[in-house]
Z-matrix of the N, CA and C atoms (Angstrom, degrees):
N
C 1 1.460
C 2 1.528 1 108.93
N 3 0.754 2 104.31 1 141.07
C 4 2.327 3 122.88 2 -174.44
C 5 1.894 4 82.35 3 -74.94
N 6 1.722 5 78.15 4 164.94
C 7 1.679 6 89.28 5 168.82
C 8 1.345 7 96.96 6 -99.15
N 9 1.273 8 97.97 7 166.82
C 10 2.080 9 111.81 8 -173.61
C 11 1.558 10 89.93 9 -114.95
N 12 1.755 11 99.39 10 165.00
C 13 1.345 12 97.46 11 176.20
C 14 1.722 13 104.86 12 -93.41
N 15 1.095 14 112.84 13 148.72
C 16 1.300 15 123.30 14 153.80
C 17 1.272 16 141.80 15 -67.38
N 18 1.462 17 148.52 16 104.54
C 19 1.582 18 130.85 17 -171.53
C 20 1.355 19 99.30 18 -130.75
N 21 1.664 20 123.33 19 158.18
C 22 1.150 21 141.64 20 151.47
C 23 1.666 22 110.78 21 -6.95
N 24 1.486 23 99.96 22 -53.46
C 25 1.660 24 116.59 23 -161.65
C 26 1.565 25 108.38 24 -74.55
N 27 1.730 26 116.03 25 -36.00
C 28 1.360 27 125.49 26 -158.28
C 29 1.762 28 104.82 27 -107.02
N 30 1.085 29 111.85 28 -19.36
C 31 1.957 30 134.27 29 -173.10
C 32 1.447 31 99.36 30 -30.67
N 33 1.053 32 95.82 31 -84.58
C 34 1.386 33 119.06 32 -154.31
C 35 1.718 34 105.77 33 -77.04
N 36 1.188 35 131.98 34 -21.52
C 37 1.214 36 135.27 35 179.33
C 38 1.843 37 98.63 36 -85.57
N 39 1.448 38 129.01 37 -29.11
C 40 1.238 39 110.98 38 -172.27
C 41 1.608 40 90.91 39 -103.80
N 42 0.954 41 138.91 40 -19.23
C 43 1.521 42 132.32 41 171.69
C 44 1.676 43 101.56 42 -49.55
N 45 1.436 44 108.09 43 -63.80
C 46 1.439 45 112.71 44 -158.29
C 47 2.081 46 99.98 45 -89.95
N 48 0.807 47 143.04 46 14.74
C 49 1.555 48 143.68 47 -174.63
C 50 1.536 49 88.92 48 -125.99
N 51 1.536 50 145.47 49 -6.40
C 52 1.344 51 129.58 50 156.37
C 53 1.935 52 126.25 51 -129.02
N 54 1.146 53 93.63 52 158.13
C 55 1.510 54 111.84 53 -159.44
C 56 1.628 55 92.44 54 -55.62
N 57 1.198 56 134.84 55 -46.06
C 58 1.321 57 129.17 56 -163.32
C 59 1.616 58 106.43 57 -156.71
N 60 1.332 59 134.00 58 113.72
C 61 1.501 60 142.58 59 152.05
C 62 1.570 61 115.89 60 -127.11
N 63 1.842 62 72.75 61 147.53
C 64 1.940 63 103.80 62 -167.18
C 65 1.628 64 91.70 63 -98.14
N 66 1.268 65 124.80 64 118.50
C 67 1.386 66 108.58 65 152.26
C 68 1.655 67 117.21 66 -130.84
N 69 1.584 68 104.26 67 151.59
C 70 1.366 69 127.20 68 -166.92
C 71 1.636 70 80.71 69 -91.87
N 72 1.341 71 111.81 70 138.94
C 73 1.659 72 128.33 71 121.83
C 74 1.237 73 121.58 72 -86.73
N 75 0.973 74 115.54 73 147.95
C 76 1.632 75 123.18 74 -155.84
C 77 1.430 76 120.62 75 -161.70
N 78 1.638 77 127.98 76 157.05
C 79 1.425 78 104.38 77 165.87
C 80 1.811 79 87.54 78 -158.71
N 81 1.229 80 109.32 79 169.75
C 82 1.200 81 122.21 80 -150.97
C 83 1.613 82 109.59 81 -87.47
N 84 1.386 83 108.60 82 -27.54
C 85 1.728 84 122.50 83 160.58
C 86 1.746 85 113.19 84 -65.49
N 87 1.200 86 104.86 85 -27.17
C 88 2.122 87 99.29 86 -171.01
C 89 1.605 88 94.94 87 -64.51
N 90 1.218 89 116.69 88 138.73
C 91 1.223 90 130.28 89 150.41
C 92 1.621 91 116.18 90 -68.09
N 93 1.404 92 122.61 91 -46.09
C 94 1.158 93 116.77 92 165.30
C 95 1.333 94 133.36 93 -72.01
N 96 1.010 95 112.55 94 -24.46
C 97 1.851 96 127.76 95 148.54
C 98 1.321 97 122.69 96 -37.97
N 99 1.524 98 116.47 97 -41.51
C 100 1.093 99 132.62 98 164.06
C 101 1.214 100 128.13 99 -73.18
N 102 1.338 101 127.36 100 -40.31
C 103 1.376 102 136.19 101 167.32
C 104 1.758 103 112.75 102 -40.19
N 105 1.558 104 72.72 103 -62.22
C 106 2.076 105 91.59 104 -168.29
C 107 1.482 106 104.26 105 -58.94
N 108 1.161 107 133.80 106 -66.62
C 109 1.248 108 142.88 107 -178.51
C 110 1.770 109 125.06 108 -11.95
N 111 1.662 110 90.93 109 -26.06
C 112 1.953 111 94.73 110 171.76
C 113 1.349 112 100.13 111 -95.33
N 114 1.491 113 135.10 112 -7.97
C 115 1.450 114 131.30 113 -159.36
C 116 1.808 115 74.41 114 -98.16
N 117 1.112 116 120.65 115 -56.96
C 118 1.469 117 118.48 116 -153.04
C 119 1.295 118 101.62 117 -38.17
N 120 1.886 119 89.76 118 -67.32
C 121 2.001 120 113.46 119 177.92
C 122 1.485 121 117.12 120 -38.34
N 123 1.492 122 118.83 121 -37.53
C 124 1.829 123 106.81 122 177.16
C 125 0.954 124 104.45 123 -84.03
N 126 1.670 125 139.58 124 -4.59
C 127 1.367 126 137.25 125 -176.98
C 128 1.639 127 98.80 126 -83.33
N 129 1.117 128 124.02 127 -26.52
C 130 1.239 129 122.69 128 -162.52
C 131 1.757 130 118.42 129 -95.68
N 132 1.504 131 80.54 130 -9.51
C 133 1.597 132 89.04 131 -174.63
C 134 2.055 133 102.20 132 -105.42
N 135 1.166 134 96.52 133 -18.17
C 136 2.010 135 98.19 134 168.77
C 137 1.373 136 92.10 135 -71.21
N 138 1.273 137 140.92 136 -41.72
C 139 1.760 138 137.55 137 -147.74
C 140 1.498 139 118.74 138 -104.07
N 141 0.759 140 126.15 139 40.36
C 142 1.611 141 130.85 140 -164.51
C 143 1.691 142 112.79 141 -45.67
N 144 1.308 143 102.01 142 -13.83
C 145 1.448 144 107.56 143 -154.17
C 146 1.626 145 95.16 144 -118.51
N 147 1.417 146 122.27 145 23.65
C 148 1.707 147 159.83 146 -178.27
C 149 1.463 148 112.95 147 -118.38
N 150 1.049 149 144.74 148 116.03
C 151 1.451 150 144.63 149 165.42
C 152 1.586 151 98.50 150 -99.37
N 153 1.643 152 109.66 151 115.36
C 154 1.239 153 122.65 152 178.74
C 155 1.439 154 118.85 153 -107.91
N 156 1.420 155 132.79 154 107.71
C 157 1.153 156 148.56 155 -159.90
C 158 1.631 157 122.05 156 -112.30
N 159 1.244 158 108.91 157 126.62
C 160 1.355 159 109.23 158 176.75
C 161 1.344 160 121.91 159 -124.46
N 162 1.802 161 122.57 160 142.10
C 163 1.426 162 112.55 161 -150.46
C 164 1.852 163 79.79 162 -131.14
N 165 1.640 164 100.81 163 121.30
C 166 1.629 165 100.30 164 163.69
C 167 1.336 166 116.53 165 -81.07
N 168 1.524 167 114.83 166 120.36
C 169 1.323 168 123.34 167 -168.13
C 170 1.538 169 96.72 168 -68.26
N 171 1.046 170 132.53 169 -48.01
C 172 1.402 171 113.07 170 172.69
C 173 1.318 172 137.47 171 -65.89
N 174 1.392 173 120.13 172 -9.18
C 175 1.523 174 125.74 173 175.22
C 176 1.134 175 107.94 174 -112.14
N 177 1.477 176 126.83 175 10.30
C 178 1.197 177 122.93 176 -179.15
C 179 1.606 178 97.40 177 -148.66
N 180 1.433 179 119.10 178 54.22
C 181 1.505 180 109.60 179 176.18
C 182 1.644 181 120.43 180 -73.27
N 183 1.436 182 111.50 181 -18.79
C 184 1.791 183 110.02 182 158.69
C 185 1.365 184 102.86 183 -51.70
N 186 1.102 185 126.57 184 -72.33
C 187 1.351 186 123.59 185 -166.96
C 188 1.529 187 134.20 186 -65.02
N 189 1.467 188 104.80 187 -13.07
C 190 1.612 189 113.52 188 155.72
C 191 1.294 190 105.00 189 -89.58
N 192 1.319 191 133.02 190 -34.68
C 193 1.238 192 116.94 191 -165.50
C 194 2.128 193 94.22 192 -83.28
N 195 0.727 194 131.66 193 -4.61
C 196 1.376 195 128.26 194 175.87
C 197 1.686 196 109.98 195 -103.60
N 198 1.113 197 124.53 196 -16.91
C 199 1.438 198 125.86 197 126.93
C 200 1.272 199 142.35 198 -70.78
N 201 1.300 200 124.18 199 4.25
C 202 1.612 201 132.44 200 152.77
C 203 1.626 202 87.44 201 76.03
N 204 1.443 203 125.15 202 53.01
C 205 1.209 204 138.43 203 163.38
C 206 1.843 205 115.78 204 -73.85
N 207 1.669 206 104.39 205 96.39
C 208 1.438 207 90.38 206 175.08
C 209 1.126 208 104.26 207 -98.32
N 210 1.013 209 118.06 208 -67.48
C 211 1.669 210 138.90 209 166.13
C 212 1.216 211 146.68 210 -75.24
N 213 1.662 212 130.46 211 119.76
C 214 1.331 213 128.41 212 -139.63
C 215 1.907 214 92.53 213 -127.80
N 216 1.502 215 102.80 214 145.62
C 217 1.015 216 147.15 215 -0.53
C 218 1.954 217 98.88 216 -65.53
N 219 1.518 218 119.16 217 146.91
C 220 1.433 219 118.79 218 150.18
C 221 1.164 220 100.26 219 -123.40
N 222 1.303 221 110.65 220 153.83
C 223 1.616 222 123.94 221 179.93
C 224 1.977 223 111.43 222 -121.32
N 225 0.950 224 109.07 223 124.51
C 226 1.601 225 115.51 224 -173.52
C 227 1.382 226 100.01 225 -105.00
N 228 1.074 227 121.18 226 160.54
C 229 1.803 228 137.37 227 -174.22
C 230 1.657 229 99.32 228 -158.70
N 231 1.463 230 81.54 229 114.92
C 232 1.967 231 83.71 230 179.88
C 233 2.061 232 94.65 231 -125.39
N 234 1.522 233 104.68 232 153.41
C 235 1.412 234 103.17 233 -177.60
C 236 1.417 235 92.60 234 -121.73
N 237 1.096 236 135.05 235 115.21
C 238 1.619 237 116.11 236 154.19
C 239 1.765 238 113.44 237 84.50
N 240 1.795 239 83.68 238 29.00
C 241 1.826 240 76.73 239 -179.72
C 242 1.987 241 106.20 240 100.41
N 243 1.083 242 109.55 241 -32.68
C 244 1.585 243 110.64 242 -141.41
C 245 1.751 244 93.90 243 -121.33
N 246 1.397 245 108.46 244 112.13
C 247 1.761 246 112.64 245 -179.64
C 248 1.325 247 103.26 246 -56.84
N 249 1.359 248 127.19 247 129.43
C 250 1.461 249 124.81 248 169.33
C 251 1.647 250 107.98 249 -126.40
N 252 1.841 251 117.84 250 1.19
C 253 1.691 252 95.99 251 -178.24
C 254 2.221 253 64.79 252 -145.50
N 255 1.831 254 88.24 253 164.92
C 256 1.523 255 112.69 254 169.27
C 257 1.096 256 110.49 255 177.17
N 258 1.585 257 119.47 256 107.55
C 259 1.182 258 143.49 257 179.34
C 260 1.681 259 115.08 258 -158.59
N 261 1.814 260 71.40 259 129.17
C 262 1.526 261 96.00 260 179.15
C 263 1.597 262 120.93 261 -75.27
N 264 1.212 263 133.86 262 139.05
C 265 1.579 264 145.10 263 177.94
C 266 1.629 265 105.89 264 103.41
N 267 1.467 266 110.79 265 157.39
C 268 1.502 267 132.59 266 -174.63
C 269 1.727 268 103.87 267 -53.64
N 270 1.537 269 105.55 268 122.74
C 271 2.012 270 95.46 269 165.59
C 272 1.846 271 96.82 270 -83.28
N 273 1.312 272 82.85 271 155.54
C 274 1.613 273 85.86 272 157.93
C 275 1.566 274 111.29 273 -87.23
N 276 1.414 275 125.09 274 166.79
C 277 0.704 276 117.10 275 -153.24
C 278 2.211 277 108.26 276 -70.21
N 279 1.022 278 100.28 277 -49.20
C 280 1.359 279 117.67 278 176.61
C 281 1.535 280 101.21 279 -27.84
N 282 1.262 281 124.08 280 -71.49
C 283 1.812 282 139.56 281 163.95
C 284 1.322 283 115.98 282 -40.81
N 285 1.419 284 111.87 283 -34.34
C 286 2.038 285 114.78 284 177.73
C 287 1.872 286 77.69 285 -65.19
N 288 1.407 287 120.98 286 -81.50
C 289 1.650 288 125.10 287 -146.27
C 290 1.611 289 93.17 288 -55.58
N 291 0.939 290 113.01 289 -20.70
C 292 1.808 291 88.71 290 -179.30
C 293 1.292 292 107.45 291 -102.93
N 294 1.438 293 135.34 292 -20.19
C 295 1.207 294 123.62 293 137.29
C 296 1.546 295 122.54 294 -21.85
N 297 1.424 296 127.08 295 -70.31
C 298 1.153 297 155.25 296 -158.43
C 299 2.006 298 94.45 297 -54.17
N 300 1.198 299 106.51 298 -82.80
C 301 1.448 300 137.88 299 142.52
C 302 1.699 301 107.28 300 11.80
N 303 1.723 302 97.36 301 -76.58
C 304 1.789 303 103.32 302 170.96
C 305 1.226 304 116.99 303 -51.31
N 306 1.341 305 117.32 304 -65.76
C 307 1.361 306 145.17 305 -167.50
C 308 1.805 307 99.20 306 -37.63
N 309 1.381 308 109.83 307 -75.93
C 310 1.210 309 128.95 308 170.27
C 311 2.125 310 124.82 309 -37.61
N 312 1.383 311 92.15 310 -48.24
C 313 1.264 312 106.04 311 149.85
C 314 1.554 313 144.28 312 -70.95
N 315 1.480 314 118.22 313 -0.90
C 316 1.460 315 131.54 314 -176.90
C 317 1.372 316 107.18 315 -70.22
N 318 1.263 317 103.42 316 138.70
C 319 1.940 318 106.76 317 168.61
C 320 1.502 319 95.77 318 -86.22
N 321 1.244 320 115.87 319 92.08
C 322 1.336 321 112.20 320 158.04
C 323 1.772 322 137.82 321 -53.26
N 324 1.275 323 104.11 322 16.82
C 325 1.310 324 105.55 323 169.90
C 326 1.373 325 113.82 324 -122.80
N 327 1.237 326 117.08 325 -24.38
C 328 1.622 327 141.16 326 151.46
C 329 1.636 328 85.62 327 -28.54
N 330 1.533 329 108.49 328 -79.10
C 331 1.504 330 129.23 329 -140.90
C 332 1.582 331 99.69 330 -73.13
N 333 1.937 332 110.98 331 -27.57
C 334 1.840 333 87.50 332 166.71
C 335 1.787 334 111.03 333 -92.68
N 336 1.208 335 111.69 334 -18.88
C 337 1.674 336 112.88 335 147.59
C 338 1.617 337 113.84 336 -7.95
N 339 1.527 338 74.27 337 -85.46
C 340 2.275 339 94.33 338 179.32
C 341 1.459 340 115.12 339 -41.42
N 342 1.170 341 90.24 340 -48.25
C 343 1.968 342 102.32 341 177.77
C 344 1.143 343 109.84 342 -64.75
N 345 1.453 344 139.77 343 -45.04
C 346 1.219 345 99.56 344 -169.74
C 347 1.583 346 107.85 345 -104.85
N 348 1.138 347 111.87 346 11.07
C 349 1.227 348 131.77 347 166.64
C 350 1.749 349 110.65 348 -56.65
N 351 1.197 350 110.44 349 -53.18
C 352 1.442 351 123.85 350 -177.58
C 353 1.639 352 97.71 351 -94.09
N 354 0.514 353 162.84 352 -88.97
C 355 2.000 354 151.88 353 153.31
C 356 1.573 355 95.87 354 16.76
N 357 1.268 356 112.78 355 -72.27
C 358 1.339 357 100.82 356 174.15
C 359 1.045 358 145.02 357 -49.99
N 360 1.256 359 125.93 358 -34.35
C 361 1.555 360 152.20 359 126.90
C 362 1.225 361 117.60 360 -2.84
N 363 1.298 362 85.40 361 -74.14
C 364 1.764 363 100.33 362 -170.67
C 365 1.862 364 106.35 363 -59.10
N 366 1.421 365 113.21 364 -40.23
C 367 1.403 366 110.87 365 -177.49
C 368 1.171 367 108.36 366 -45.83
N 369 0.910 368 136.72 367 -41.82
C 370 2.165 369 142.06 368 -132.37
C 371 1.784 370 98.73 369 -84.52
């Protein structure tokens, strides 16, 4: 499967309507943005059962800046609605698939466990 583009308008409806998405922030000046971008693309085409998303930090600066976008390339990994990886700079490819790998493997109830575990926390 190709990566789709990402916008303000489409974000949040394909984050939360699939089981697992990878998305790149990106912008068309990074040199390393560019690099990564074929590692992303063959990652996306082994995973079909992955919705891989890419957000142009420049045509979409609401939406990086509402992701706490400092640094590009960053790569987000959400499971089930719910961000569980965020890190900024290019994986190699080996680190994208085992990324992929974790992600796919999470006990997602473990992981809203943690959450509201620490939510709770934070209230007191």
């Amino acid at each position: 499967m190709a990566t789709q583009t990402l916008t303000q308008q489409n974000f949040d409806e394909v984050v939360t309507g699939n089981d697992v998405v990878l998305v790149d922030f990106w912008a068309e000046w990074c040199g390393p943005c560019k690099s990564f971008a074929p590692t992303f693309e063959a990652s996306s085409e082994k995973h079909a059962d992955v919705v891989y998303g890419k957000v142009d930090t420049e045509s979409e600066q609401g939406l990086a800046a509402a992701a706490n976008i400092r640094s590009i390339p960053t790569i987000m990994a959400f499971r089930e609605g719910v961000l569980v990886f965020a890190q900024p700079g290019a994986l190699p490819a080996a680190a994208l698939e085992d990324l992929v790998t974790q992600v796919k493997e999470l006990d997602m109830d473990e992981v809203r466990k943690q959450l509201a575990e620490q939510q709770a926390g934070a209230e007191q």
